[in-house]
C-alpha positions in Angstrom: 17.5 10.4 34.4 15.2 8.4 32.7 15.2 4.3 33.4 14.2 1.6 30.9 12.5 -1.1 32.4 12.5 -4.7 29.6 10.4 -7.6 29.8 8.6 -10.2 27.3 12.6 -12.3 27.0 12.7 -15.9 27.6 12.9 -19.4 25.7 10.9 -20.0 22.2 11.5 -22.7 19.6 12.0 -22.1 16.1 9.0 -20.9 14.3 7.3 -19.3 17.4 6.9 -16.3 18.9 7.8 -13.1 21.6 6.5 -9.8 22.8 9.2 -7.9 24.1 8.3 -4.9 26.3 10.2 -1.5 27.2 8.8 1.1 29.4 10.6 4.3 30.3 10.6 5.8 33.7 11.9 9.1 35.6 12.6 12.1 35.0 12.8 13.6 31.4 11.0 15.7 28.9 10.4 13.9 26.3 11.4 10.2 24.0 12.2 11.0 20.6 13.4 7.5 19.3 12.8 4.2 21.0 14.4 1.3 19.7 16.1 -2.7 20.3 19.6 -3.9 19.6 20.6 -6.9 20.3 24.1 -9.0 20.4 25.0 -12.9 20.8 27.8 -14.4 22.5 31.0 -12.7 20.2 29.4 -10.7 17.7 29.0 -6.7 17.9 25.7 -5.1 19.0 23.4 -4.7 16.1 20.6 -2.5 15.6 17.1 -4.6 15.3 14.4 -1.9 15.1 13.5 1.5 15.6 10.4 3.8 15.9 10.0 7.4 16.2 7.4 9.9 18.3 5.8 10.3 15.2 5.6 7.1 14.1 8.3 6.0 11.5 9.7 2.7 12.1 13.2 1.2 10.6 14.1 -2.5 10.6 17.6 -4.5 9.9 17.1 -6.5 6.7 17.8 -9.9 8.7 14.4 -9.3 10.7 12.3 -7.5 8.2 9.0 -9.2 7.8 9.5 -10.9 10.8 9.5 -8.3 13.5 7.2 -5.3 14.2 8.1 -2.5 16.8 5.1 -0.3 17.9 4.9 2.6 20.5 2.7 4.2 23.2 3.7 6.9 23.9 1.2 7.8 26.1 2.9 5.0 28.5 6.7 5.7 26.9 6.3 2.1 26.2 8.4 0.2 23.3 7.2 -2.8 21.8 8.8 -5.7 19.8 6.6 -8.2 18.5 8.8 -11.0 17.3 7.1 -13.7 14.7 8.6 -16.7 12.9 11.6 -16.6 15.1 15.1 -18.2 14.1 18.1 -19.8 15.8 19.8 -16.6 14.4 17.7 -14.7 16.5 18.8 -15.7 20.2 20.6 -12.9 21.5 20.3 -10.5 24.1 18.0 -7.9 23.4 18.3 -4.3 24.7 16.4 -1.4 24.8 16.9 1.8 23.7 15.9 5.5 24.0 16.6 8.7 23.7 15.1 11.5 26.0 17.0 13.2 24.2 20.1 11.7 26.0 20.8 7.5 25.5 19.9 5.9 28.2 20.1 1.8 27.6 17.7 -0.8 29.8 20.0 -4.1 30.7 18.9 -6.7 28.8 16.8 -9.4 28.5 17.5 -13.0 26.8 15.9 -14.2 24.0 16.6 -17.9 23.5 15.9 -20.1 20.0 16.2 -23.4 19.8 15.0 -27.0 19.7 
């Protein structure tokens, strides 16, 4: 029972920058692995980042350099700082975690363009 609450999602242009924001809330014992997918308009849902408890963080090859996920887990709080941001990039972004059962937040919109 454990809700995912996303924020940070709105409308940058090319170049610039986002903070993307995922806290869990409810009932569970613990959050092994948070992470962020995203998927645009006819394409599949596609892994972006990912960061365990203990600190180890994976990144899809089309944001490395570019992105940077960090946790608190003091807060069970997910972050995605998002730098140098592409056209490629608008999507919508979802968090994820696992407490140890998935549990997804709903989305928020990232948007780049001119």
């Amino acid at each position: 029972q454990v809700q995912l609450v996303e924020s940070g999602g709105g409308l940058v242009q090319p170049g610039g920058s986002l903070r993307l924001s995922c806290a869990a809330s409810g009932s569970f014992f613990s959050v092994n692995v948070m992470g962020w997918y995203r998927q645009a308009p006819g394409k599949q849902r596609e892994l972006v980042a990912f960061i365990t408890s203990g600190g180890s963080t994976n990144y899809a090859d089309s944001v490395k350099g570019r992105f940077a996920i960090s946790r608190d887990n003091a807060k069970n709080t997910v972050y995605l700082q998002m730098n140098s941001l592409k056209p490629e990039d608008t999507a919508v972004y979802y968090c994820k975690a696992e407490a140890p059962v998935v549990a997804w937040g709903q989305g928020t919109q990232v948007t780049v363009s001119s």
